[in-house]
C-alpha positions as protocol buffer text, in pm:
chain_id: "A"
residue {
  index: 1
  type: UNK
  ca { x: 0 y: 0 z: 0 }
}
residue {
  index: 2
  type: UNK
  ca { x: 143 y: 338 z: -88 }
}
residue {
  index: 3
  type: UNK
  ca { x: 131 y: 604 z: 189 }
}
residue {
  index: 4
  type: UNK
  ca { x: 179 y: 1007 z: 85 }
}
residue {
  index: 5
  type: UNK
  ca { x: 395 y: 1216 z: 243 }
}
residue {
  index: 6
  type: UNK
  ca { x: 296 y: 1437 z: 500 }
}
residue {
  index: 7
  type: UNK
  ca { x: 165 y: 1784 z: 368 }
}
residue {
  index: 8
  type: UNK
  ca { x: 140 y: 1679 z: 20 }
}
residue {
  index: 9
  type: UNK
  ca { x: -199 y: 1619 z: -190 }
}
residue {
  index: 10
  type: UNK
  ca { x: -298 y: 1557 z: -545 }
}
residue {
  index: 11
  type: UNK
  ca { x: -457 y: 1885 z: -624 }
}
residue {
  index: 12
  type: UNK
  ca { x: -237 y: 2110 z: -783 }
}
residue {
  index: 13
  type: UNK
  ca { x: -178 y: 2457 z: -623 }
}
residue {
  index: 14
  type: UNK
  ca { x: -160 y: 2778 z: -763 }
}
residue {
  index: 15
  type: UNK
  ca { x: 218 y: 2824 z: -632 }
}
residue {
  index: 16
  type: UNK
  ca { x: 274 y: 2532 z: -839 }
}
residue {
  index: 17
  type: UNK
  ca { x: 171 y: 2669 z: -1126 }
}
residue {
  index: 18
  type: UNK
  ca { x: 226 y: 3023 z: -1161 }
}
residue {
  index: 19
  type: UNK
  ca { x: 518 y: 3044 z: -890 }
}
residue {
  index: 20
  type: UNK
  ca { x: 569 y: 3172 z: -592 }
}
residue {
  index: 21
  type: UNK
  ca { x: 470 y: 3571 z: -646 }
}
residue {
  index: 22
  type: UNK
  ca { x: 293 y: 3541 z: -968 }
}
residue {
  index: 23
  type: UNK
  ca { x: -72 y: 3571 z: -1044 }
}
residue {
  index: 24
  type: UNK
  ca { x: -259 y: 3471 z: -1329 }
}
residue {
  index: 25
  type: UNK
  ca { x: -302 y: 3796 z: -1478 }
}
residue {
  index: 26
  type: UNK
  ca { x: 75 y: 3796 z: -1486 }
}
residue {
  index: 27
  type: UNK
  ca { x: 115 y: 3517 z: -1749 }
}
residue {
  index: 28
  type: UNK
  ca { x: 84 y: 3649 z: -2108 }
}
residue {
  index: 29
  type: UNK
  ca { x: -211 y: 3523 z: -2342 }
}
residue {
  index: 30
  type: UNK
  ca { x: -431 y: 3513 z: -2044 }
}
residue {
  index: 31
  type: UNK
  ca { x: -604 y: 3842 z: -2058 }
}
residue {
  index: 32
  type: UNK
  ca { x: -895 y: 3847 z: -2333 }
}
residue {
  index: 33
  type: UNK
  ca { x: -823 y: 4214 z: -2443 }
}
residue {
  index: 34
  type: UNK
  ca { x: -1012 y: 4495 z: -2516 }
}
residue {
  index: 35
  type: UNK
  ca { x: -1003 y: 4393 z: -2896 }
}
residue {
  index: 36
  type: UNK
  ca { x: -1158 y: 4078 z: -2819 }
}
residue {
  index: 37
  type: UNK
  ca { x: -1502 y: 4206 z: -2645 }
}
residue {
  index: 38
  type: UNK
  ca { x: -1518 y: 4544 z: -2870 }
}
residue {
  index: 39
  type: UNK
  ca { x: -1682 y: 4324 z: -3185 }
}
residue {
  index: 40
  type: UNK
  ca { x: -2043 y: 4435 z: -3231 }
}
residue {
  index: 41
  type: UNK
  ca { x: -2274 y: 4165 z: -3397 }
}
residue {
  index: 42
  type: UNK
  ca { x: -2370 y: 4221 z: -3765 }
}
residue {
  index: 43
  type: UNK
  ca { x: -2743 y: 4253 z: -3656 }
}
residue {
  index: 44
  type: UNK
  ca { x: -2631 y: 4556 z: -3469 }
}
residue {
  index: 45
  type: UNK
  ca { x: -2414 y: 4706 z: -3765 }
}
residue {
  index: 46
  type: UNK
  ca { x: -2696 y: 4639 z: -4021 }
}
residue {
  index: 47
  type: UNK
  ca { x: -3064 y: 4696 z: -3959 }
}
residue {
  index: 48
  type: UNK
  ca { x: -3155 y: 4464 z: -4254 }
}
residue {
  index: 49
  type: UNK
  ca { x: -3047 y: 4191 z: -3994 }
}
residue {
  index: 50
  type: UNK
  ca { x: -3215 y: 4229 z: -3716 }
}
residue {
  index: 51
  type: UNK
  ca { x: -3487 y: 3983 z: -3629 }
}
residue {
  index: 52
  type: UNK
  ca { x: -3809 y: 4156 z: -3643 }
}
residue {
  index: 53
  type: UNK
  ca { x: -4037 y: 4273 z: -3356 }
}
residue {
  index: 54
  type: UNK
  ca { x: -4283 y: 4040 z: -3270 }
}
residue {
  index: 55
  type: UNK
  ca { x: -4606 y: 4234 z: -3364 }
}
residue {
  index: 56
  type: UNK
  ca { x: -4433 y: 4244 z: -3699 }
}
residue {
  index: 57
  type: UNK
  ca { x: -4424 y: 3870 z: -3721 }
}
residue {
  index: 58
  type: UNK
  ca { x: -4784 y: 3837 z: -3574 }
}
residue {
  index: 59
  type: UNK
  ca { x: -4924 y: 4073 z: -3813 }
}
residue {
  index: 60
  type: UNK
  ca { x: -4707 y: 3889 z: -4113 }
}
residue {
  index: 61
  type: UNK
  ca { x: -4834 y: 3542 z: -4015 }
}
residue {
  index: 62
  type: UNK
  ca { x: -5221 y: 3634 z: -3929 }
}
């Protein structure tokens, strides 16, 4: 039977990872960037698009 030493587990800590006085945010390619959320959707940039309202669909249907 295999014992483990004292003080030691098998989860992984975050000093064993990013060291002892780093943080995430520290480690490049981590942060998402402003570039990455500033996209708008193409329903937004064109009003051809976007779905329409729903009385417009009722009306269209009836």
């Amino acid at each position: 039977m295999k014992t483990r030493e004292l003080g030691r587990t098998n989860f992984i800590d975050t000093a064993d990872v990013y060291g002892p006085h780093r943080e995430p945010e520290d480690i490049v390619g981590t942060d998402i960037g402003p570039l990455d959320v500033s996209s708008t959707p193409p329903s937004v940039q064109l009003p051809s698009l976007r779905r329409r309202s729903a009385d417009e669909r009722t009306a269209v249907a009836r």
